[in-house]
N, C-alpha and C positions, 0 to 999 in steps of 0.2 A: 470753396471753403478751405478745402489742404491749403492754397496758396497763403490764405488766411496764416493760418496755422502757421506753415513754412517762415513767413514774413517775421511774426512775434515773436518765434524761439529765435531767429536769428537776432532780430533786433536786443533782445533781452540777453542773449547771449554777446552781443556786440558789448552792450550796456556793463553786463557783469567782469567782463576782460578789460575793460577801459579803468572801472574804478579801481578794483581790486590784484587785478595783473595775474603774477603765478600766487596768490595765495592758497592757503589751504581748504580756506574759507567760501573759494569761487564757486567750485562745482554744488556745496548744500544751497547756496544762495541760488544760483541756477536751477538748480531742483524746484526750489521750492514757487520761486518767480513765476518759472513755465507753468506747473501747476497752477497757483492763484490764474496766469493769464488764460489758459486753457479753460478754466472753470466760468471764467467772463463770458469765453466766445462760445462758450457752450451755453451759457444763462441765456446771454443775446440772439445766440440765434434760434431756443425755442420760443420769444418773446417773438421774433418776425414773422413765425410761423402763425 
């Protein structure tokens, strides 16, 4: 599950540096992204349970 985890912050992190570059703007977008996706993989995997 970390690996989970580990994978989407990077991936989204990947995602947010490619659109946006050194804006200001990067790091609240990346806050906010991880959050929403954290909150996914945390919905899904009490749903498998």
């Amino acid at each position: 599950m970390l690996v989970l985890v580990w994978f989407v912050v990077c991936a989204i992190f990947a995602f947010v540096q490619f659109i946006l570059g050194d804006s200001g703007h990067s790091l609240e977008l990346f806050a906010v992204m991880s959050a929403i996706a954290l909150f996914l993989i945390s919905r899904i995997k009490h749903k498998i349970k």
